[in-house]
C-alpha positions as CSV (number, residue, x, y, z in Angstrom):
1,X,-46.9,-21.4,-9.3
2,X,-49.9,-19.9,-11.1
3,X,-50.6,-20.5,-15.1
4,X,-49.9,-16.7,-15.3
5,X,-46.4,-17.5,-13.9
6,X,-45.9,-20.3,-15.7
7,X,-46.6,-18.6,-19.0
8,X,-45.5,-14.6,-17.8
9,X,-41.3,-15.5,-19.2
10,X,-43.1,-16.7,-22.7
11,X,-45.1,-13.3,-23.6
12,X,-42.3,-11.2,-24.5
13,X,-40.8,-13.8,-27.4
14,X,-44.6,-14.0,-28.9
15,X,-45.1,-10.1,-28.5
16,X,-41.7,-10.3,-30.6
17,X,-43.0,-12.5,-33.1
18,X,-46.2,-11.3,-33.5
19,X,-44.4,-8.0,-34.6
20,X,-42.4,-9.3,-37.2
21,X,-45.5,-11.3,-38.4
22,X,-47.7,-8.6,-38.3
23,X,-44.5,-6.1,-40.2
24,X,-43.7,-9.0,-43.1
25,X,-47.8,-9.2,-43.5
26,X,-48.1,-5.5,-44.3
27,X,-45.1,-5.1,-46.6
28,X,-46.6,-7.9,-48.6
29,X,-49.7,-5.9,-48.9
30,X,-48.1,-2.6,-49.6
31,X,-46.0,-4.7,-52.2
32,X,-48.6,-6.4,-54.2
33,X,-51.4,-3.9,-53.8
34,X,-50.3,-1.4,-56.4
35,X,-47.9,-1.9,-59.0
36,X,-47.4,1.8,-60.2
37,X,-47.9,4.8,-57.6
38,X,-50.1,7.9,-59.5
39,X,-48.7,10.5,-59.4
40,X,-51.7,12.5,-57.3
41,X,-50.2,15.8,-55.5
42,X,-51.2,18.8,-58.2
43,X,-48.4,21.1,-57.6
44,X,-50.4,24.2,-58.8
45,X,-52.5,24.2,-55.8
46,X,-50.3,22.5,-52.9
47,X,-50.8,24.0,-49.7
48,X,-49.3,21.3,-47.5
49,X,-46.6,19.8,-49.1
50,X,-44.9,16.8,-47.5
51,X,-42.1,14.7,-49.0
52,X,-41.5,11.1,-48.3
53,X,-38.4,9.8,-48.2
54,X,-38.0,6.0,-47.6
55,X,-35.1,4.1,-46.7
56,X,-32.8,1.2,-47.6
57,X,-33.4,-1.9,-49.7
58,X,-37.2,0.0,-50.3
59,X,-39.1,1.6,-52.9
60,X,-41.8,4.3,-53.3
61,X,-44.4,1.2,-52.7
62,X,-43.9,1.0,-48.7
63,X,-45.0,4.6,-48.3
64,X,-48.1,3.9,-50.0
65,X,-50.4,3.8,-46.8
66,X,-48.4,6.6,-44.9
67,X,-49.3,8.4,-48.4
68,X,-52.8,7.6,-48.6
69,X,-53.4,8.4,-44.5
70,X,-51.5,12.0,-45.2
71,X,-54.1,12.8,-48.3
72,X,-56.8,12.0,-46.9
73,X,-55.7,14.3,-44.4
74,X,-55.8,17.3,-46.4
75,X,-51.5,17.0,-47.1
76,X,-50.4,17.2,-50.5
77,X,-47.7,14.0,-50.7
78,X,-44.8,13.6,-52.9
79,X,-42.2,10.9,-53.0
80,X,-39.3,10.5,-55.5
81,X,-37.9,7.2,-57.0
82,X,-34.3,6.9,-55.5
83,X,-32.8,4.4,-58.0
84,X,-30.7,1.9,-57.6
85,X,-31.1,-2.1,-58.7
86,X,-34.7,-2.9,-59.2
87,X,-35.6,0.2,-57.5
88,X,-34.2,-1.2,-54.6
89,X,-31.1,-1.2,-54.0
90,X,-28.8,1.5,-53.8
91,X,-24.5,1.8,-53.4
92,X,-24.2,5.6,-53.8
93,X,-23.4,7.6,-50.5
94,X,-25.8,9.1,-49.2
95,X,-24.4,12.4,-49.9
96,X,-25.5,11.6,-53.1
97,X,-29.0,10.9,-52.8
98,X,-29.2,13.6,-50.7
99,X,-28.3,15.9,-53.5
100,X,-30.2,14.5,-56.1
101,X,-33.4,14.7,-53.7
102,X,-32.3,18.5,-52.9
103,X,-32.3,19.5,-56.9
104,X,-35.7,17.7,-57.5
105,X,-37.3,19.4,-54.5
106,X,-35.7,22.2,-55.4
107,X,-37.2,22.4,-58.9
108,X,-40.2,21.4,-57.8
109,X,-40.7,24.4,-55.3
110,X,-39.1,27.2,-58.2
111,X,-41.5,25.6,-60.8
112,X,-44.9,25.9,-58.6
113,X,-43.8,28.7,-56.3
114,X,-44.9,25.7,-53.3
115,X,-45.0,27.0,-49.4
116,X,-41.8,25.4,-47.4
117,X,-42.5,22.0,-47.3
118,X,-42.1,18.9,-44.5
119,X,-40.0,15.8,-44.9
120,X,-40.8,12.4,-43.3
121,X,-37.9,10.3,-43.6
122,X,-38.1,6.4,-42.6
123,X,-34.9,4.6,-41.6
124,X,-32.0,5.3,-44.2
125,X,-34.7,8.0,-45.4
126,X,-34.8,10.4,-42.0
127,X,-30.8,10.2,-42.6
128,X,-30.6,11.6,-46.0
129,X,-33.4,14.2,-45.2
130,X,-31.5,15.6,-42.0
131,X,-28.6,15.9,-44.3
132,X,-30.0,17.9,-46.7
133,X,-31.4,20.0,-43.6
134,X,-27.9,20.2,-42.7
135,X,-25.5,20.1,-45.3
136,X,-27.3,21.3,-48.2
137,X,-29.3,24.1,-47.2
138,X,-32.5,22.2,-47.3
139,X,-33.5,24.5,-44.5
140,X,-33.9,27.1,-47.2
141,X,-37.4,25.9,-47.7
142,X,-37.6,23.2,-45.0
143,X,-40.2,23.7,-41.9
144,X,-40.5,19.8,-40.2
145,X,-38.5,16.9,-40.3
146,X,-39.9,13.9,-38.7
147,X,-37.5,10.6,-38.6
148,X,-39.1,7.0,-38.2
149,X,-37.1,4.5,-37.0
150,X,-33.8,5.9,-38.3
151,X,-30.1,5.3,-37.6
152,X,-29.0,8.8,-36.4
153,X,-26.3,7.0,-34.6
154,X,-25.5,4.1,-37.0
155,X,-26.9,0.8,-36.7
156,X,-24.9,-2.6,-36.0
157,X,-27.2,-4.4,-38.5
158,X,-25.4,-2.6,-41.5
159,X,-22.5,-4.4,-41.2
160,X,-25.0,-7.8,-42.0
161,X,-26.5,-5.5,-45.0
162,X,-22.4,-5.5,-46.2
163,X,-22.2,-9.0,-45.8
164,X,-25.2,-9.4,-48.2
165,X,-24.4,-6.8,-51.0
166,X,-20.9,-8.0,-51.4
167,X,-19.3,-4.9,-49.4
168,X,-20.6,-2.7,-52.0
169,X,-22.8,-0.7,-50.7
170,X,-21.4,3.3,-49.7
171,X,-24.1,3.9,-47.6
172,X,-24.6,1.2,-45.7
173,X,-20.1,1.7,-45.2
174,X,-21.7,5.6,-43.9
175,X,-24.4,3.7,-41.6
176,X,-22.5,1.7,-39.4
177,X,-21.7,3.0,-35.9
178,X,-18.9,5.7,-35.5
179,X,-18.3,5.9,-39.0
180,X,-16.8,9.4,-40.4
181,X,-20.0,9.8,-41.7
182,X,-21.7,9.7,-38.4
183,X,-19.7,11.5,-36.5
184,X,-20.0,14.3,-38.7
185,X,-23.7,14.1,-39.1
186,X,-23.9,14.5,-35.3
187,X,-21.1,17.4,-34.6
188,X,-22.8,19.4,-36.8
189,X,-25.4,22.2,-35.8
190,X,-29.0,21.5,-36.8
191,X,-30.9,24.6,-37.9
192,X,-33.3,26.3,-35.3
193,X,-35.7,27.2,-38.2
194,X,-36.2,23.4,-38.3
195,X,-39.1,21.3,-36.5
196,X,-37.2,18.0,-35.3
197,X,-39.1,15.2,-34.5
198,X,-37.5,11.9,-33.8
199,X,-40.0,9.0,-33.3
200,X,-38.4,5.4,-32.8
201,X,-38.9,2.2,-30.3
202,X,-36.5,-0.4,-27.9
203,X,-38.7,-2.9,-29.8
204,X,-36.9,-1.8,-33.1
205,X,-34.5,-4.5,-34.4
206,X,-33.2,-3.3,-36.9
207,X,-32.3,0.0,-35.4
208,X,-31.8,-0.6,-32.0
209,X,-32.3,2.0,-29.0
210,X,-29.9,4.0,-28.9
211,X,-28.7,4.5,-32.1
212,X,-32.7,5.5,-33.3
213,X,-32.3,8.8,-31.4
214,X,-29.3,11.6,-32.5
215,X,-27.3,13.1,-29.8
216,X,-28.7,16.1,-28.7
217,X,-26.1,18.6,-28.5
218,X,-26.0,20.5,-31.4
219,X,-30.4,20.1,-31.7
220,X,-32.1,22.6,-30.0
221,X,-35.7,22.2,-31.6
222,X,-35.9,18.3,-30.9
223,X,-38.6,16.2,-29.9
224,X,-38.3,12.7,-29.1
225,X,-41.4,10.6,-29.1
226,X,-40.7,6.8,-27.9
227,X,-43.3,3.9,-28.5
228,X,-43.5,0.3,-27.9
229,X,-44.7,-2.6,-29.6
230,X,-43.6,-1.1,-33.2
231,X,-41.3,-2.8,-35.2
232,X,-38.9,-1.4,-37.8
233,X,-41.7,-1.3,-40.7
234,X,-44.6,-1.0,-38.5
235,X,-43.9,2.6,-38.5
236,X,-45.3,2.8,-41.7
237,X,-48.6,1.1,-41.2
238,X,-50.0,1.0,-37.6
239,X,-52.1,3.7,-36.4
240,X,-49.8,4.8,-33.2
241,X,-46.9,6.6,-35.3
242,X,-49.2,8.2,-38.1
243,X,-51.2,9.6,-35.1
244,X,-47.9,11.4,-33.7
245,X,-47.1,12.4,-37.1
246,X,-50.2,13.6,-38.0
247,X,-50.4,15.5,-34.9
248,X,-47.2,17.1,-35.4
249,X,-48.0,18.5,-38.7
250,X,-50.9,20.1,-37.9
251,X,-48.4,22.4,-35.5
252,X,-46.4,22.9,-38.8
253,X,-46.2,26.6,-40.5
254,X,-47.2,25.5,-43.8
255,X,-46.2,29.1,-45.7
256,X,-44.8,30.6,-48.7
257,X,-41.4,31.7,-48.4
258,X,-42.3,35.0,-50.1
């Protein structure tokens, strides 16, 4: 037996840890690196909006280098502060949010006359953007959605998030597999006008393959783009995802709805 042998069963477990090092170091940075987000995107001359929606036990702060990436790409990017303890935590359904998000965005586009927009939702966040899409009409001015590492199908791990907020939490009850929550997010038709792009990975632990990508019945304008080696928060920092996000924009019809 060769050293390549010897050492071949070993690679996957450090691949595995060097992702959650790797992850934990880059939250830390987007963490301490900026204590307040500006408030950049001027609304009277956005041409390419795109709204971020981040997920669970998060705040605006880890969309801060997906943000900055977008700009400097010529997209105007908006997020909006979800609530909850320390900015953090959040019980409300997700219906909730969703609405909340949906009157904001709403406002916003009324106010500044904006061009239908795109929404990039990580974890929890693709969720409550593809149920605006399809239960509150966010369609209306909605072009793209593009999920990152998001439990269209549930995830197991919620039921450990329950353990830790004291079975609380409303949406982590509408996150776990085969909830009523879940089984009507997937029976339900998702609008043709829509872009759908679902980008996720088997090394995800958090939200493990399959309940990353939605079933496909009722989704006729869906793309699934897998990739390996990215961790649950890695799709928020490593080049590989933003390039498949980037490149799906471009192919998006940024246009008034007038």
């Amino acid at each position: 037996m060769g050293l390549t042998d010897f050492y071949k069963p070993i690679f996957p477990r450090v691949k595995r840890i060097s992702n959650i090092i790797n992850d934990s170091v880059d939250i830390i940075k987007s963490a301490i690196g900026k204590r307040e987000i500006e408030r950049i995107t001027d609304f009277e001359f956005c041409k390419k909006p795109v709204l971020l929606i981040y997920g669970f036990g998060a705040s605006r702060r880890v969309m801060m280098i997906l943000e900055e990436r977008l700009r400097r790409d010529n997209f105007d990017v908006f997020t909006i502060n979800l609530g909850g303890f320390f900015e953090i935590l959040r019980t409300d359904g997700i219906e909730e949010t969703a609405s909340f998000v949906n009157i904001k965005v709403r406002r916003l586009i009324e106010r500044y006359n904006l061009p239908n927009i795109a929404i990039v939702g990580h974890s929890e966040g693709g969720i409550i953007g593809r149920y605006m899409i399809q239960k509150l009409k966010a369609y209306e001015y909605t072009h793209t959605l593009i999920t990152l590492a998001s439990p269209h199908r549930g995830t197991p791990l919620a039921y450990v998030g329950l353990i830790v907020t004291g079975f609380l939490s409303q949406n982590l009850w509408q996150l776990t597999p085969n909830s009523s929550f879940i089984r009507e997010l997937n029976s339900t038709t998702f609008p043709e006008s829509v872009r759908f792009c679902v980008i996720y990975s088997k090394d995800d632990k958090l939200i493990p393959y399959p309940y990353s990508i939605p079933e496909k019945e009722n989704i006729s304008n869906l793309y699934i783009i897998e990739l390996e080696g990215i961790g649950h928060n890695g799709f928020l920092f490593y080049k590989k995802p933003y390039q498949h996000i980037l490149n799906f924009l471009k192919e998006s019809p940024f246009v008034c709805t007038e």
